[in-house]
ZASE-72386 format. One record per residue: x, y, z of N, C-alpha, C in turn. Coordinates in steps of 0.1 Angstrom, whole numbers, padded with zeros to 4 digits, always signed. Layout:
BEGIN
XYZXYZXYZ ...
//
This chain:
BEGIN
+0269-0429-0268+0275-0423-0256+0273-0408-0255 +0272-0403-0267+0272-0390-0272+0258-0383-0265 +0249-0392-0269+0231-0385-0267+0230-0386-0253 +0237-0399-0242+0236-0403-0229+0242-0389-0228 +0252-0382-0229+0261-0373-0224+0249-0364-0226 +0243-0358-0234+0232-0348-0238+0220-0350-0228 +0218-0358-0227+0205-0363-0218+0209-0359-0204 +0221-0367-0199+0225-0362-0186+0230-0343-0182 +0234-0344-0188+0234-0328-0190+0223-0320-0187 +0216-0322-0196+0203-0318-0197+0192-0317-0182 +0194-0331-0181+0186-0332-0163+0197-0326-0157 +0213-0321-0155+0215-0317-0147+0209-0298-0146 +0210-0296-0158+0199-0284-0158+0188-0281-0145 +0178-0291-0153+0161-0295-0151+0163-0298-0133 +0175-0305-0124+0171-0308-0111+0179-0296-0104 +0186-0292-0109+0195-0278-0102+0184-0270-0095 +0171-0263-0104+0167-0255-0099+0157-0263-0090 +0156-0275-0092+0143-0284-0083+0153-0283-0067 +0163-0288-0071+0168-0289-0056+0173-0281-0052 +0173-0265-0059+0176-0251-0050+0158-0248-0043 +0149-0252-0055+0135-0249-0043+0136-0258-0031 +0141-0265-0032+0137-0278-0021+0147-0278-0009 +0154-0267-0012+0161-0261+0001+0158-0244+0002 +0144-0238+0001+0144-0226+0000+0141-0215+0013 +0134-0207+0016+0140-0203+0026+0121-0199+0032 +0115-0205+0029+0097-0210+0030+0102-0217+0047 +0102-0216+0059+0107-0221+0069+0101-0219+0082 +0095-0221+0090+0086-0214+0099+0093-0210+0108 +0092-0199+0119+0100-0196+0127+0098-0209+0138 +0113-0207+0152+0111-0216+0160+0103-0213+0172 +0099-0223+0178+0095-0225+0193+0082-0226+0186 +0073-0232+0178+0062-0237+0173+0061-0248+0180 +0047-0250+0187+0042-0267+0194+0034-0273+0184 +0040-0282+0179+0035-0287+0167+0030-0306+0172 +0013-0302+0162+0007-0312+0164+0001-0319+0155 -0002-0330+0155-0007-0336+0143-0024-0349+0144 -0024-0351+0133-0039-0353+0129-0037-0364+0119 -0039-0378+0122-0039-0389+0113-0051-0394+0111 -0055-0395+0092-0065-0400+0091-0064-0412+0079 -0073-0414+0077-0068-0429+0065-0061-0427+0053 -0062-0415+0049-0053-0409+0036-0045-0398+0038 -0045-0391+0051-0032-0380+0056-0032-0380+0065 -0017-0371+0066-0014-0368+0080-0012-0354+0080 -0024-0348+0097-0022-0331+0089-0012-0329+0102 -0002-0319+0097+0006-0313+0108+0007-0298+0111 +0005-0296+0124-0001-0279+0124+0003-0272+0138 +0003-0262+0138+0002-0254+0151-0007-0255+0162 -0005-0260+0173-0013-0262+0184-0025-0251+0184 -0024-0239+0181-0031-0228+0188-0044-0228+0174 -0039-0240+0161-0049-0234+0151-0055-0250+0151 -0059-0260+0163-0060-0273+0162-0079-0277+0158 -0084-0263+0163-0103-0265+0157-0099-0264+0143 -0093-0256+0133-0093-0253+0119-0085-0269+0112 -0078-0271+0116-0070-0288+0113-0075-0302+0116 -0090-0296+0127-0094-0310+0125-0108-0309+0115 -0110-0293+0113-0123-0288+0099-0113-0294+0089 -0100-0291+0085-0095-0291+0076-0094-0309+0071 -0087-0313+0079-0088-0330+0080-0099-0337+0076 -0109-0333+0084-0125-0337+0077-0128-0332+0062 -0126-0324+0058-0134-0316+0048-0120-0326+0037 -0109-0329+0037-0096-0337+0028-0103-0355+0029 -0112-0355+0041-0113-0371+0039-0124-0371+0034 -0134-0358+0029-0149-0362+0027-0145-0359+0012 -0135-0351+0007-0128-0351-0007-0127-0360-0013 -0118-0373-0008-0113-0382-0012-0115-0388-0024 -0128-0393-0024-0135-0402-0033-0138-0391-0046 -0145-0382-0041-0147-0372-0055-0136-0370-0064 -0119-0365-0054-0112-0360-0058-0101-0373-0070 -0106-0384-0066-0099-0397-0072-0107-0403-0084 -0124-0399-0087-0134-0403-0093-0123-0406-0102 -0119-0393-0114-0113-0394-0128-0099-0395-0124 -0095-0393-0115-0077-0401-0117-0078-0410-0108 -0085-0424-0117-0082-0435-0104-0070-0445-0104 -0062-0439-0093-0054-0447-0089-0053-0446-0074 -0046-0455-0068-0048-0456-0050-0040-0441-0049 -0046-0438-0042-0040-0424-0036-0030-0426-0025 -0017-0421-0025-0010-0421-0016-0010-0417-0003 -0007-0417+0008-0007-0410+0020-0002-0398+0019 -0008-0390+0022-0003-0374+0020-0002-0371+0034 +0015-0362+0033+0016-0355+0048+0012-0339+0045 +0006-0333+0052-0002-0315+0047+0001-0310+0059 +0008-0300+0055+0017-0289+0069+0007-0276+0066 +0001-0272+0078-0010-0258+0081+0003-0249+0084 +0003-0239+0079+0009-0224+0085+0002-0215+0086 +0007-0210+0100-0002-0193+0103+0005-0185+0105 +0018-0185+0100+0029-0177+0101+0028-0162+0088 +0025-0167+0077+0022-0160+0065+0014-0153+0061 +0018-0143+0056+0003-0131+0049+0000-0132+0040 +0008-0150+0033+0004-0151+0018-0009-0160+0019 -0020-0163+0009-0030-0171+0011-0027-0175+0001 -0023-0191+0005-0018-0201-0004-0015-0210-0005 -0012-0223-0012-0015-0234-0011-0002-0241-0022 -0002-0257-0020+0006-0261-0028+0011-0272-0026 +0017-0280-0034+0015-0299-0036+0033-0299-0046 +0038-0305-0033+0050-0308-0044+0058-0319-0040 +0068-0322-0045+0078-0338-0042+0089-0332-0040 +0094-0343-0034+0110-0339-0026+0111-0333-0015 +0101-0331-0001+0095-0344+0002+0082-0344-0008 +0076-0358-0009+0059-0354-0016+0053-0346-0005 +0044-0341-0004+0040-0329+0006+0029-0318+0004 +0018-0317+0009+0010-0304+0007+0016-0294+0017 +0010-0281+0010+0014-0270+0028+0003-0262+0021 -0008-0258+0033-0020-0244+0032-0013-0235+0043 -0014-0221+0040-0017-0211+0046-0024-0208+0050 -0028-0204+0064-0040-0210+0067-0044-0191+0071 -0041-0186+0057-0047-0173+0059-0059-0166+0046 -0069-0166+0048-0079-0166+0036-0076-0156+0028 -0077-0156+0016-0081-0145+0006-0086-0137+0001 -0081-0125+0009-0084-0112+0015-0099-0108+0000 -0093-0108-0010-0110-0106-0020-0115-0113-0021 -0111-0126-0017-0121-0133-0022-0121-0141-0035 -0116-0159-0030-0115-0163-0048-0122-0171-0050 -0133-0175-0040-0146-0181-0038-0154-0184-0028 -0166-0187-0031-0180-0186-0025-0176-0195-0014 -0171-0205-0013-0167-0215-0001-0162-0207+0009 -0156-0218+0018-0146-0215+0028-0131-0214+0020 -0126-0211+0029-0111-0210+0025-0103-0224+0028 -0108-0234+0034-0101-0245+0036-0109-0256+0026 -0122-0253+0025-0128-0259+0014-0121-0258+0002 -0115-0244+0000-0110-0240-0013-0097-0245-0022 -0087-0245-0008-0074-0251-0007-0078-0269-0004 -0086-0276-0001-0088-0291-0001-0089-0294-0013 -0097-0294-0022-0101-0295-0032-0093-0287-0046 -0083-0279-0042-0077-0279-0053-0063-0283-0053 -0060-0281-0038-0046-0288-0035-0045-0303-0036 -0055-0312-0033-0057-0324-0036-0059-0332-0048 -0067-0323-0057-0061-0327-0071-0048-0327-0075 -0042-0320-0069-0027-0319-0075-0019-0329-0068 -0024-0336-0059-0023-0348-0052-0019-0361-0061 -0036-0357-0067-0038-0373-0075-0032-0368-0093 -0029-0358-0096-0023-0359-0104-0012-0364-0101 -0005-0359-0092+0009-0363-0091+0010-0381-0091 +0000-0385-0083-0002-0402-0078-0003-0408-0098 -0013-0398-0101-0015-0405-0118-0001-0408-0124 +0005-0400-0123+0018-0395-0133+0028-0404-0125 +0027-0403-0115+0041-0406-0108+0045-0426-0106 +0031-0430-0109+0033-0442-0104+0027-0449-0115 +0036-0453-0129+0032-0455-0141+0044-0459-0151 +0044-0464-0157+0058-0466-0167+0071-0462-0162 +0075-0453-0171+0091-0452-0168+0095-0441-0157 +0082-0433-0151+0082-0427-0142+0088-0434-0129 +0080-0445-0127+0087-0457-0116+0102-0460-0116 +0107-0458-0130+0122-0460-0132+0133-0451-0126 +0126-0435-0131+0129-0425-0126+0132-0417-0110 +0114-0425-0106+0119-0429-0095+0133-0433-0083 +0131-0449-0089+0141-0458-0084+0157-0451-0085 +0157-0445-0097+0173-0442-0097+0177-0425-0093 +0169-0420-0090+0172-0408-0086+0159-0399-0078 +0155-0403-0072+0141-0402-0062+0131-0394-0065 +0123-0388-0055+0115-0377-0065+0117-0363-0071 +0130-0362-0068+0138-0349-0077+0136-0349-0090 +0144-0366-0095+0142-0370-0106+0128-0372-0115 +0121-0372-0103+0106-0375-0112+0099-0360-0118 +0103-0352-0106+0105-0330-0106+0106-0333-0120 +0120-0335-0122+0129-0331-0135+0117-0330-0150 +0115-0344-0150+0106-0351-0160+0092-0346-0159 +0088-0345-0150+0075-0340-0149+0069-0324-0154 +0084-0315-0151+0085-0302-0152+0084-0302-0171 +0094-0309-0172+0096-0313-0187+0086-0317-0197 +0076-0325-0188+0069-0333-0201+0058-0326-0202 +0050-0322-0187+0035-0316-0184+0035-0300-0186 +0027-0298-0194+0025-0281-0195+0019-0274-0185 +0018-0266-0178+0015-0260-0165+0001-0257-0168 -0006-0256-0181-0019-0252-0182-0027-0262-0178 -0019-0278-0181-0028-0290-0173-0028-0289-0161 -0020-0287-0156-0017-0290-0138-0031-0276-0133 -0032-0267-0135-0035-0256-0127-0054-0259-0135 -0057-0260-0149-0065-0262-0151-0074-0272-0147 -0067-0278-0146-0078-0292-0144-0080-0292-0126 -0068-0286-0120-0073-0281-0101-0087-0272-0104 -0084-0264-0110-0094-0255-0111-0109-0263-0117 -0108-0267-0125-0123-0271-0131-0126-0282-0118 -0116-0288-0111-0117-0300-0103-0126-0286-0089 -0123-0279-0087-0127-0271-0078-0143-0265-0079 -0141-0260-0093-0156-0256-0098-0167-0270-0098 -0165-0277-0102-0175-0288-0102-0178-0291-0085 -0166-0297-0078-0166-0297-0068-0173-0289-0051 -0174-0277-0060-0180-0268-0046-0192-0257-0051 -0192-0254-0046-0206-0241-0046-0201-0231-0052 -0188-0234-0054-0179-0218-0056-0168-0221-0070 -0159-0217-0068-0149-0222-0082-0146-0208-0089 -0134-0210-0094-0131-0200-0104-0138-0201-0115 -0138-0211-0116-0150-0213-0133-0159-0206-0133 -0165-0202-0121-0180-0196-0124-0178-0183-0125 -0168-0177-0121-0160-0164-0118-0159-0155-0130 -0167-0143-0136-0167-0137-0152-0153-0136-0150 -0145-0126-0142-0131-0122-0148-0121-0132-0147 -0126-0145-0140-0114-0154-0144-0108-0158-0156 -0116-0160-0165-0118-0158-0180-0118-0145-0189 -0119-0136-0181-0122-0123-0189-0115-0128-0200 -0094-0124-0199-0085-0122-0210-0085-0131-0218 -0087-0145-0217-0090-0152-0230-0102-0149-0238 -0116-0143-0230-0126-0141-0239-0126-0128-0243 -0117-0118-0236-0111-0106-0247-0105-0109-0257 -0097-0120-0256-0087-0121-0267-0094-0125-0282 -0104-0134-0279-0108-0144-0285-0121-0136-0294 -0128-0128-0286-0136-0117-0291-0132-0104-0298 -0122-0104-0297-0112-0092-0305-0106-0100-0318 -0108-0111-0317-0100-0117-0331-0086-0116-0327 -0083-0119-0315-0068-0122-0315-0065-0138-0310 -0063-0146-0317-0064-0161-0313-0050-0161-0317 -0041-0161-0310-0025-0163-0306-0029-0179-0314 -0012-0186-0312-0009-0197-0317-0011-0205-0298 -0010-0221-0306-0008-0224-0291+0001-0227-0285 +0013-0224-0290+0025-0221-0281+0027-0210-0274 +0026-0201-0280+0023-0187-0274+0015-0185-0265 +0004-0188-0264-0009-0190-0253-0003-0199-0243 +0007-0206-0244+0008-0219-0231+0023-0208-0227 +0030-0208-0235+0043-0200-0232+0044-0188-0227 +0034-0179-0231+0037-0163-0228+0042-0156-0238 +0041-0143-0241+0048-0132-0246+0052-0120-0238 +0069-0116-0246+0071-0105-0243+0068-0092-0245 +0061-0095-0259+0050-0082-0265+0041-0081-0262 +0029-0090-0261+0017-0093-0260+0011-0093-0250 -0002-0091-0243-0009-0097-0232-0018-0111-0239 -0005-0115-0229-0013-0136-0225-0021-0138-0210 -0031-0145-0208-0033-0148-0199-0030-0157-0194 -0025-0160-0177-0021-0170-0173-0024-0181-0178 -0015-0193-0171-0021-0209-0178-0034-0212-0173 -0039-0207-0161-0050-0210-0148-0061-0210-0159 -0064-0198-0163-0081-0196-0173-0076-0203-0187 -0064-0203-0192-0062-0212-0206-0064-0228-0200 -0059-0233-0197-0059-0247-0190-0073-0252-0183 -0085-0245-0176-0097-0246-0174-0100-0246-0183 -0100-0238-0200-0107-0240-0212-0110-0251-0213 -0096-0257-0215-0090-0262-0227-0097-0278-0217 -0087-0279-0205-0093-0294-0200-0112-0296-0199 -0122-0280-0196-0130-0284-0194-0136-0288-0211 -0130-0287-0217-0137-0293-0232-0135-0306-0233 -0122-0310-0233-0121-0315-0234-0128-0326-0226 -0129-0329-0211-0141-0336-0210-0152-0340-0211 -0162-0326-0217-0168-0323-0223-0172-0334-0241 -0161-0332-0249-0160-0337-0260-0153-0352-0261 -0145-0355-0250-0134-0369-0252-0143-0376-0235 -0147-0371-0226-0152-0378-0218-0144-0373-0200 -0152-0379-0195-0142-0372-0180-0128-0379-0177 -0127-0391-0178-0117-0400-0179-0103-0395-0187 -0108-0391-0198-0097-0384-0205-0087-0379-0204 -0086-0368-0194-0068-0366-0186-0061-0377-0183 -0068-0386-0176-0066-0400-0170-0056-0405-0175 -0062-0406-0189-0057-0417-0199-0045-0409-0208 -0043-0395-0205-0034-0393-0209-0022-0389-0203 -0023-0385-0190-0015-0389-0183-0007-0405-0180 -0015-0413-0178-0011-0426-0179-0003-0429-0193 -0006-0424-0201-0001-0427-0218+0013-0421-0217 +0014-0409-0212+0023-0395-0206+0034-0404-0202 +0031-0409-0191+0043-0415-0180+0051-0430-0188 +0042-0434-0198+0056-0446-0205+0064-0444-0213 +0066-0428-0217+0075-0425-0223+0076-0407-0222 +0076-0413-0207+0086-0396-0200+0101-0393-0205 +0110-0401-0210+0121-0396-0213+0117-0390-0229 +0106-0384-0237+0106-0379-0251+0098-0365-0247 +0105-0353-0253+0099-0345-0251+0084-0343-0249 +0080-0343-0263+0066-0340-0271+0054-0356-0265 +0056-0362-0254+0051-0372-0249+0034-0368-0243 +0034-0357-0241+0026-0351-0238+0010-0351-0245 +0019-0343-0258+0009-0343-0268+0005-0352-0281 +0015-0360-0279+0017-0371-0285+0004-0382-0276 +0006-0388-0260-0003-0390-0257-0017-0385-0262 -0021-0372-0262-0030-0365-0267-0038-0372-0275 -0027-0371-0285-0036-0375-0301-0035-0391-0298 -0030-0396-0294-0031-0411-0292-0048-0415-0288 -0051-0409-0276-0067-0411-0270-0077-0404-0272 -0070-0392-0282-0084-0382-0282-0084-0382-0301 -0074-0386-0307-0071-0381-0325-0065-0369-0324 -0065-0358-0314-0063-0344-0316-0050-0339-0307 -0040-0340-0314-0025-0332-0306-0029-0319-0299 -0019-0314-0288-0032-0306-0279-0030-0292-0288 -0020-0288-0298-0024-0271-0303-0035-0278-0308 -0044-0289-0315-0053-0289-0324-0065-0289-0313 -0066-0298-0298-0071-0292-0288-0074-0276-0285 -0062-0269-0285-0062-0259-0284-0070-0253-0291 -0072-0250-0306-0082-0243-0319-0093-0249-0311 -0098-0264-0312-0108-0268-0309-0117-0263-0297 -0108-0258-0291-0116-0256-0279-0120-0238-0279 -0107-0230-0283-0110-0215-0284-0124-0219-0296 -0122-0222-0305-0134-0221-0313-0148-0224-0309 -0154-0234-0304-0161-0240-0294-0166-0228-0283 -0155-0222-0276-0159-0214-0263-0162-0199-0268 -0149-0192-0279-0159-0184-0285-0171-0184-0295 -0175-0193-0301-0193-0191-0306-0200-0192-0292 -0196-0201-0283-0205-0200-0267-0207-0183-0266 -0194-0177-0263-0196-0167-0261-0203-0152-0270 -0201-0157-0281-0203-0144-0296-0220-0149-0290 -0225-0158-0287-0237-0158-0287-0247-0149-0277 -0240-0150-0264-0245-0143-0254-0240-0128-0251 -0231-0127-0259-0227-0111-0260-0237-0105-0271 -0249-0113-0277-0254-0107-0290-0265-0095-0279 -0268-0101-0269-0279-0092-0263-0273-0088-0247 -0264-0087-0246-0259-0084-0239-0258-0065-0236 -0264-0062-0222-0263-0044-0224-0246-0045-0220 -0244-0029-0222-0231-0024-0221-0227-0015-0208 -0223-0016-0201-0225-0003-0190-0217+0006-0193 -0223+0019-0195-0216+0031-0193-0206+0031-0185 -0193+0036-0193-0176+0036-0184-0168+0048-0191 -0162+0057-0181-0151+0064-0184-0138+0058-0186 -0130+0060-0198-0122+0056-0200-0107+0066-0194 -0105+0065-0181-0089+0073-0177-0080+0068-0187 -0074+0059-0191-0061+0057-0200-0065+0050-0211 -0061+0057-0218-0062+0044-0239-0052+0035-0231 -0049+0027-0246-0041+0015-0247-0026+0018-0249 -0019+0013-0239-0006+0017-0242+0005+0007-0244 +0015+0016-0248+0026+0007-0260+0025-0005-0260 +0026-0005-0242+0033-0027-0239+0024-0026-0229 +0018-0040-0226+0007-0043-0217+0008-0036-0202 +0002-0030-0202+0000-0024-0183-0016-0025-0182 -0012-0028-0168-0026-0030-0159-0020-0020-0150 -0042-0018-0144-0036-0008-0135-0050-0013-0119 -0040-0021-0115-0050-0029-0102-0057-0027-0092 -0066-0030-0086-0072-0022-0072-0071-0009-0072 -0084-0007-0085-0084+0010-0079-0090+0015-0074 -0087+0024-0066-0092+0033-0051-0098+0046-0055 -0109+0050-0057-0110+0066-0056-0106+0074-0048 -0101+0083-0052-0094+0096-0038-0106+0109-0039 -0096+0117-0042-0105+0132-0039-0105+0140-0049 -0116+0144-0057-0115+0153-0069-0110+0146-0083 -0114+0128-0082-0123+0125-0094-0108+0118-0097 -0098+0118-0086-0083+0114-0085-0088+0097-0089 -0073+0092-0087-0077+0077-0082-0064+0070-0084 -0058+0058-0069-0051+0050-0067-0051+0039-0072 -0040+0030-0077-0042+0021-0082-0023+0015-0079 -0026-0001-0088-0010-0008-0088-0014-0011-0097 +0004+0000-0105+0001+0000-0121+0014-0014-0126 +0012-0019-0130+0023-0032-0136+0024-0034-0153 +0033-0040-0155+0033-0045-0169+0043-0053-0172 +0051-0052-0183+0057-0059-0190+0076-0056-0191 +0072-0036-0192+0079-0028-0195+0085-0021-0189 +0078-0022-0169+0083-0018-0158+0083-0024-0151 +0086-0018-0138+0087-0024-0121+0072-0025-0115 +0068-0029-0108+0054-0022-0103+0059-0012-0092 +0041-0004-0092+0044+0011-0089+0029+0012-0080 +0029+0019-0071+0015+0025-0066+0015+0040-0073 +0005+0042-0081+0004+0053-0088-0010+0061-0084 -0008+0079-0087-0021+0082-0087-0026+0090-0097 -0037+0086-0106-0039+0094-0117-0055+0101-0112 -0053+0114-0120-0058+0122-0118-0068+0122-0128 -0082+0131-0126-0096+0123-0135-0093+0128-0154 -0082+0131-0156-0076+0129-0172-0067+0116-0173 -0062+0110-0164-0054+0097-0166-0039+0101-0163 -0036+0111-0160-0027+0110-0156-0015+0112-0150 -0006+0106-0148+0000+0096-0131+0009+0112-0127 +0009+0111-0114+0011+0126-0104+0018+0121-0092 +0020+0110-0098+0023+0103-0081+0029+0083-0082 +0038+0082-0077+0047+0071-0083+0056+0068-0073 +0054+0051-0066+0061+0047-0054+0067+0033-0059 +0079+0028-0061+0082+0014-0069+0078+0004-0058 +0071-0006-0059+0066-0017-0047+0066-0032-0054 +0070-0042-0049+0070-0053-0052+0062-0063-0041 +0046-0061-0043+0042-0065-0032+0040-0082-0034 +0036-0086-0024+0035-0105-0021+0025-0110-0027 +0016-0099-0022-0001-0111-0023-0009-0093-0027 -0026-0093-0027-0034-0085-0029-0030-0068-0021 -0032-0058-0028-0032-0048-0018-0041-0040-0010 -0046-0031-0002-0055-0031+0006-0052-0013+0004 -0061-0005-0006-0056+0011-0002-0070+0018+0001 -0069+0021+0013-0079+0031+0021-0075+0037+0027 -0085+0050+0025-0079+0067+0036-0065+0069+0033 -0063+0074+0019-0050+0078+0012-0037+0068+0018 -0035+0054+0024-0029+0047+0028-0031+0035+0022 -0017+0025+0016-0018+0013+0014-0013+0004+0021 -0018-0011+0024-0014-0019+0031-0008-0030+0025 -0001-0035+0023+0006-0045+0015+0016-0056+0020 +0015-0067+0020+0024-0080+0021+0042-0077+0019 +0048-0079+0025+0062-0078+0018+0074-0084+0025 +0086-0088+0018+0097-0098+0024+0101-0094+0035 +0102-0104+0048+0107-0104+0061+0125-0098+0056 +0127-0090+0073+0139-0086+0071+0150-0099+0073 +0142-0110+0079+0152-0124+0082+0150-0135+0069 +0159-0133+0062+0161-0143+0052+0155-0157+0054 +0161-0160+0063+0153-0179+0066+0140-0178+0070 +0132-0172+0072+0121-0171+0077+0111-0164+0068 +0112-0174+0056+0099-0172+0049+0086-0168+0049 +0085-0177+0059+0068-0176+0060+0063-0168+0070 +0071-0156+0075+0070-0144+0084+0071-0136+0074 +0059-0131+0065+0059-0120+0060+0054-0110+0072 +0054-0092+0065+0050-0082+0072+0044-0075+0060 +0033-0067+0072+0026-0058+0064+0028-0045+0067 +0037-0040+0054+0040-0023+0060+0029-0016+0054 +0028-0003+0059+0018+0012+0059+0025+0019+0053 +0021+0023+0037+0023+0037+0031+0016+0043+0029 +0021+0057+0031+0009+0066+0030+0011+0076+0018 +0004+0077+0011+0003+0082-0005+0011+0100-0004 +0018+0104-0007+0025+0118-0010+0036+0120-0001 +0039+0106+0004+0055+0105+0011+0061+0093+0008 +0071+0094+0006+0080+0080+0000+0087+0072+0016 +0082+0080+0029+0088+0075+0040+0074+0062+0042 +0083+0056+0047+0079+0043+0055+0070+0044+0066 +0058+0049+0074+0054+0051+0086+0051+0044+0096 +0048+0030+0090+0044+0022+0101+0043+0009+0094 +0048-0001+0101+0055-0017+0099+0053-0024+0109 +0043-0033+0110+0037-0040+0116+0040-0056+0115 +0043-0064+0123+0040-0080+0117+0029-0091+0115 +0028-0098+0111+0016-0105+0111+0023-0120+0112 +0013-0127+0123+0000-0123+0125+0004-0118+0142 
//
């Protein structure tokens, strides 16, 4: 009765914050004429005014289909996929409670690949589809199911799957997939092949978890490694089978990697070694002749990880940038051609920033709480902390 009491407790943790997202404040404004698009595996639902881009989009999700199911075969569910053109985020995403896709149907201002932007969001948002279909409709998952709906499956799913699978395997599912992909992308990977080339090979908890001290790279380029080896060395099928392995004994923590070693011999930190080792000799190889380009270095390395993002040249060898880290707030900063900073605005921007003609343009929270997906794009102008101009989008 003791461990039931521990267990229950525990999910009431794990569904709290599932069902505060699942009432969040992501909401489109009213008076939208909303239309829809049925096809044998979705239903798209969208804004009247964006109805040519939702029936591109519809087609390009049903010519998916089959690719996107090849290695997780199970029947694919009917997916409902909500378009918004309300937002200045470019963005995408696949979740339960309701099951549900939603795209933004606003492209990505630099650029995160060679495709289209709806090509880009089909094919990675739809893997996360058929993962979910893998995982979700299997063993004790179906249990989970039945007695507490798909909150409960949230709960378990959050718990068992490590985020580097879910985002990796969209991704590699994207690069194979299209003309374009992150995979093919050098700086997608830069920080693990910095890391890995510097002789800093973290543990693999650390690398999946993060540090406070340290620069980690996201799960996105760790989880591409790791799954593209993995098919690689265990076969394409291989997530498949461990996800399915995954789902009959969702209530045990470590089910995960335990699956792992069940189909492959290898628990996933031993995946883990396996694969950094593997991808750096790939790499130690092609850096042997590799030239170097001449670079000025503005800032050494400091205390605690900072980056310093999108930088802008100004005037007299100056230069803009968004400085972040670990240790601060972010900041629009301007360092001068010694490195340094003369100029310092605290900003918490949404998405990418945009600085031209001593002016930044940036994403940021609507003044109306319920209306998420009405971001605005304010105008700062560099050597005044006032506000000048506040625009909406779109």
């Amino acid at each position: 009765m003791r461990f039931l009491s521990i267990i229950l407790f525990s999910l009431l943790f794990l569904i709290t914050p599932l069902f505060a997202q699942s009432l969040d404040n992501m909401q489109d404004p009213p008076g939208i004429n909303w239309k829809t698009i049925n096809t044998a595996h979705y239903e798209f639902i969208f804004p009247e005014e964006i109805s040519t881009d939702a029936q591109r989009a519809a087609n390009i999700a049903e010519h998916l289909y089959n690719p996107e199911t090849k290695t997780m075969p199970y029947p694919f569910k009917r997916l409902s996929v909500l378009l918004s053109n309300r937002s200045a985020i470019a963005n995408g995403f696949v979740t339960l409670a309701p099951r549900r896709s939603e795209w933004f149907a606003v492209p990505f201002r630099l650029g995160s690949d060679d495709g289209g932007w709806y090509e880009l969001l089909a094919v990675h948002e739809l893997r996360h589809a058929a993962q979910f279909d893998m995982l979700n409709y299997h063993g004790l998952n179906r249990l989970w199911k039945f007695l507490g709906g798909e909150l409960f499956v949230s709960a378990f799913n959050s718990m068992l799957i490590p985020r580097w699978f879910w985002e990796g395997d969209a991704v590699l599912t994207e690069t194979v997939l299209s003309n374009g992909g992150r995979g093919r992308k050098a700086d997608f990977t830069m920080g693990v092949r910095a890391l890995q080339l510097s002789g800093r090979h973290y543990s693999y908890y650390k690398s999946a978890l993060g540090s406070y001290k340290n620069f980690i790279p996201n799960p996105y380029p760790l989880g591409y490694l790791m799954v593209a080896y993995a098919r690689k060395r265990y076969g394409a099928q291989i997530w498949a089978d461990i996800l399915r392995r995954s789902s009959w004994w969702s209530f045990f923590p470590f089910t995960f990697t335990l699956a792992s070693h069940n189909m492959s011999g290898r628990f996933a930190a031993d995946m883990y070694d396996d694969a950094m080792n593997d991808f750096r000799t790939h790499w130690q190889e092609r850096q042997k002749n590799l030239p170097i380009t001449p670079c000025r270095i503005l800032k050494t390395e400091q205390k605690n990880e900072t980056n310093f993002l999108f930088p802008q040249a100004g005037k007299y060898g100056a230069f803009y940038a968004l400085k972040t880290g670990i240790a601060f707030a972010p900041a629009l900063v301007k360092l001068d051609s010694l490195g340094r900073e003369s100029y310092s605005v605290p900003i918490l921007p949404l998405n990418k920033i945009s600085i031209r003609g001593g002016g930044c343009s940036l994403g940021l929270l609507p003044g109306r709480p319920a209306l998420g997906k009405t971001e605005l794009f304010r105008y700062f102008r560099f050597g005044f902390k006032k506000r000048l101009h506040t625009d909406h989008f779109p």
